[in-house]
N, C-alpha and C positions, 0 to 999 in steps of 0.2 A: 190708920192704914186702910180699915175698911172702908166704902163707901154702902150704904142698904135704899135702897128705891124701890116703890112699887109701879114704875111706868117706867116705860125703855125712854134713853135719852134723844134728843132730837139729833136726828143722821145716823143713827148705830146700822139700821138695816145699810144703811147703803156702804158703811166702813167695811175696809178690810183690816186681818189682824192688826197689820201694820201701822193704821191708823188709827186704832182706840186710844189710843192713851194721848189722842188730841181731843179726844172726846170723854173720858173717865179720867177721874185723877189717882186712880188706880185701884187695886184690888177692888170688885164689885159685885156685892150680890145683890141680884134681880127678882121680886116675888110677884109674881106675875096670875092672876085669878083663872082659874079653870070651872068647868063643869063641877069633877070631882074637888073635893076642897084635900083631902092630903097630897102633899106636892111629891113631884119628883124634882129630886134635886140631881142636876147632872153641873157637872164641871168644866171647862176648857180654858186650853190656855195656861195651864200650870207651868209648864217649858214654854217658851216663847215662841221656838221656829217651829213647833206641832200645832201646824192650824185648822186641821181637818174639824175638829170638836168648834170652832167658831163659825167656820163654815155650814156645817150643818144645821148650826143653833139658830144661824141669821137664814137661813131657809126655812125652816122651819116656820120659826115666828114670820116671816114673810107669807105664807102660805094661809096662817090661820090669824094675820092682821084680821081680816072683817069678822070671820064667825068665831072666832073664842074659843083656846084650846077645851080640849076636853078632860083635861087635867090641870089643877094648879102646878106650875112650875119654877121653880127655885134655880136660877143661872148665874154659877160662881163665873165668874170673868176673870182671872187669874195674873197675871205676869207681863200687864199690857208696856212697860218697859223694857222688859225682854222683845216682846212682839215686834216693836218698835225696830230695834236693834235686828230683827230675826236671828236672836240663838237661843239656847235652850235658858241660861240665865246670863244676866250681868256678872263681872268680875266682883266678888264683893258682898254678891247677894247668897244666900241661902238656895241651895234646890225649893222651889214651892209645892214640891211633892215630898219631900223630907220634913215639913214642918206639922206637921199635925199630931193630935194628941196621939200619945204615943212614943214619939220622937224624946230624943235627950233633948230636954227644954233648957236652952243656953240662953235665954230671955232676951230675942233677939223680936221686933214687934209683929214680925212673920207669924211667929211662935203662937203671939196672944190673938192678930187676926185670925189664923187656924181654928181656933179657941172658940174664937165670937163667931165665926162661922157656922160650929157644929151646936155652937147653943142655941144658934138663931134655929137650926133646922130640927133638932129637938122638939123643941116648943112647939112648933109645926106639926109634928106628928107628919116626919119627913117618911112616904110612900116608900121608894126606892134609890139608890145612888148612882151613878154612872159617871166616872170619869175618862176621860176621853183624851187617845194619844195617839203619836204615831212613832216610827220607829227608824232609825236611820241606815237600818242597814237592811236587806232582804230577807222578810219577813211575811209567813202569810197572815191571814186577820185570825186573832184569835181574842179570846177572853182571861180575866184575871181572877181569882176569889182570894180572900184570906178565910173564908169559913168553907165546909164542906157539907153545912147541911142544906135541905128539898130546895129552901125557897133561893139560896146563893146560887145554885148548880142549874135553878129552873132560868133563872135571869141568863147566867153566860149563856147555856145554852140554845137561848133566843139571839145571841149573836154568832156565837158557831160554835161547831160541837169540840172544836180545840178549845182546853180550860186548862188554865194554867193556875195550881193551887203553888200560893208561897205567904211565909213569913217575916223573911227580909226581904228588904231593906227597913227597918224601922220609920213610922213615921209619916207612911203616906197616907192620902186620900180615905184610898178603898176601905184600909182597914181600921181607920175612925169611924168612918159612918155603916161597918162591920157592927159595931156596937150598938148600932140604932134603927137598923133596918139591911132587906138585899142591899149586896154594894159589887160593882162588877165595875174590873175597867178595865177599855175597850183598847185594844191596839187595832189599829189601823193602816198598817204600811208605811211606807214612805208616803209626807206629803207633798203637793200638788198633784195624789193621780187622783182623777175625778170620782173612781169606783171605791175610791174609803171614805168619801164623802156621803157618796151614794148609798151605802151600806150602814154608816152613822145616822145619816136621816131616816132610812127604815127603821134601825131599831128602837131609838131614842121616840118615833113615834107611833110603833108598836107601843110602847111604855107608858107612855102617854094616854094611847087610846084602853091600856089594862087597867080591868078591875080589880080584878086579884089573882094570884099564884095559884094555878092546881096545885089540889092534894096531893095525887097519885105520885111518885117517886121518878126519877129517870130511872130508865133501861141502861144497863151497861152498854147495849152497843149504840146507843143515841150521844155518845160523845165520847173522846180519845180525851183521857185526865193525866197529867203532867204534874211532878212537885219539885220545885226550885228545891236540888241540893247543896247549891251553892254558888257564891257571887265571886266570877273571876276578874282580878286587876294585876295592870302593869303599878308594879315598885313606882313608888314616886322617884327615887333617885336613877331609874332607868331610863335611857332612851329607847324609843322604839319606832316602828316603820313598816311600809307592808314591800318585798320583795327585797334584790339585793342593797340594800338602803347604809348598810354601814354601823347600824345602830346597834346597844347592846340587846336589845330584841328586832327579830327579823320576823313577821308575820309572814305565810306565802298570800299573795295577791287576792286567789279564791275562795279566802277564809269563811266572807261573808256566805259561802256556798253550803255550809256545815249548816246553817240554819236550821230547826226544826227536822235534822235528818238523824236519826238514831247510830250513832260513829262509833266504829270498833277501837275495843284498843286497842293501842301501838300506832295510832293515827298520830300524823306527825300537827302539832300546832305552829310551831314556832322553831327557828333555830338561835340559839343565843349565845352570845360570846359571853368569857373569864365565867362566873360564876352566876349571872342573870338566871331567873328562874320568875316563876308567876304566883301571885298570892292569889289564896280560893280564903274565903269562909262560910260556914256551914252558917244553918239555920237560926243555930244558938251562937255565933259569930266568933268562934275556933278555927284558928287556922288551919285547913284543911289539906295544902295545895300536897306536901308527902302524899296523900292517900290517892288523891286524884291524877298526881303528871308523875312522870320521869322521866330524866335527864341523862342522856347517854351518848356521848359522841358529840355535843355540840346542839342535839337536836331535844326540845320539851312535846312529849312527847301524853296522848291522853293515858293511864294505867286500866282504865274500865270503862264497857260501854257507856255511853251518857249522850244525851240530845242537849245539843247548845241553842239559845235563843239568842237574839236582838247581838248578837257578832256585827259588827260594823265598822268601816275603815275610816269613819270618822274621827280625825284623832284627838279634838277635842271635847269630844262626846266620849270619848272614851277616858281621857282627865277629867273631868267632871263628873263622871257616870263609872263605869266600869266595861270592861272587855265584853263580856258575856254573862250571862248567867247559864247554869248546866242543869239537867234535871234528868226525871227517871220518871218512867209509866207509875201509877198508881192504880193501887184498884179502885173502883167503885167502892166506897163506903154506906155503910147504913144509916141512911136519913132521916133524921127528925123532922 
């Protein structure tokens, strides 16, 4: 499943996502020589139609073709199948952000590529991690951690001071190579807009151009900290839809508008016919959705303030993925 090379392939600068996997026979890490010899490993491409992390990455290497980065860099190529296709995965396929250590390992070869991945960057005495996405419903740029200490909080923070601390979804990226070094990943908007592109290339080579992490702690007001309380989905046996649609869940139109905005309860999400309601689970993966909605009159309704992420009227983003995730202010914690 893997492919490992230390030279980019002949055409890759000039491919667009959509064209790799005329040129890679699939999943592909890249070790590419720097100045600094511990690499950063950064990612794209995990979901197929988030191509902002490919685009950056072929700039980037574009830019420092003659003079030689100033870091070794490690470039997971991800789901060039998916890309192909432009959706987030194939029918069939595995999330390739679900597969890494971590994950229920259903020995699926995704599973062991993940595997030979993070051993490949191990051994490397892998620098830092960065994975890179984007998002399909309106969203501003922010950052992800699964750890909460100096040197995870200093990385988001160098992309923006929104940092979004979570636990689930089991499985991803970030928080494999949590285990082996900083690990941040990057949401970027919706793509094709050219400023989450623009914003990946900075910091991907700010990272590049770091030697190392200051000491000194962050300031609480140097960033707004956020902790996933829980992962909202439509029932699989539901239908659902945004306005008057018919369906046994009715989303209103401007849902994706709750983004990032701290919503009171008694805020209306959904209206649902016979007995429709929405599944939440918490961190340790309990069904949560009682504590969080109520149901009264037809209308699922939020029970307690919470700020909703990545809401999106995608609706097959939303079978594959889930509705939202919900979360709550955190404080600033004490850093190691």
């Amino acid at each position: 499943m893997l492919t490992i090379a230390d030279a980019l392939p002949d055409g890759l600068l000039r491919a667009s996502a959509g064209e790799l996997a005329d040129l890679l026979p699939g999943p592909t890490l890249l070790h590419l020589a720097g100045r600094r010899p511990a690499p950063l490993f950064v990612s794209v491409l995990l979901h197929g139609n988030e191509d902002t992390g490919w685009l950056a990455a072929r700039a980037l290497l574009r830019k420092y073709a003659e003079a030689g980065l100033p870091r070794a860099w490690s470039l997971f190529i991800g789901n060039v199948a998916a890309a192909r296709a432009g959706v987030r995965r194939l029918d069939g396929q595995p999330d390739y952000n679900r597969v890494w250590p971590g994950a229920a390992d259903d020995g699926r070869p995704e599973h062991a590529m993940a595997r030979q991945v993070v051993a490949e960057m191990r051994a490397r005495g892998v620098f830092a991690s960065i994975d890179v996405h984007n998002n399909t419903g309106l969203n501003p740029h922010y950052a992800c951690v699964n750890r909460l200490d100096r040197r995870s909080l200093r990385l988001a923070t160098l992309f923006s001071r929104t940092v979004v601390y979570f636990t689930r979804p089991l499985g991803v990226q970030s928080a494999a190579f949590a285990e082996l070094c900083p690990a941040v990943t990057l949401e970027c908007g919706k793509p094709g807009v050219a400023r989450g592109v623009e914003h990946a290339v900075d910091f991907i080579e700010s990272c590049l151009r770091l030697s190392d992490f200051p000491e000194h702690p962050i300031a609480a007001h140097d960033l707004d900290l956020f902790h996933t309380v829980a992962t909202v989905r439509v029932p699989e046996q539901c239908t659902f839809g945004f306005g008057a649609c018919g369906r046994d869940i009715e989303f209103p139109p401007e849902l994706e508008h709750y983004n990032f905005r701290e919503i009171d309860a008694g805020t209306v999400l959904a209206r649902a016919r016979a007995a429709a309601m929405l599944e939440a689970q918490d961190e340790h993966g309990a069904e949560v959705a009682h504590r969080l909605f109520s149901r009264r009159d037809g209308l699922i309704r939020l029970a307690r303030p919470l700020m909703p992420a990545m809401l999106t009227r995608d609706e097959r983003v939303i079978r594959q993925d889930c509705l939202c995730y919900l979360m709550e202010r955190l404080p600033l914690p004490a850093q190691a």
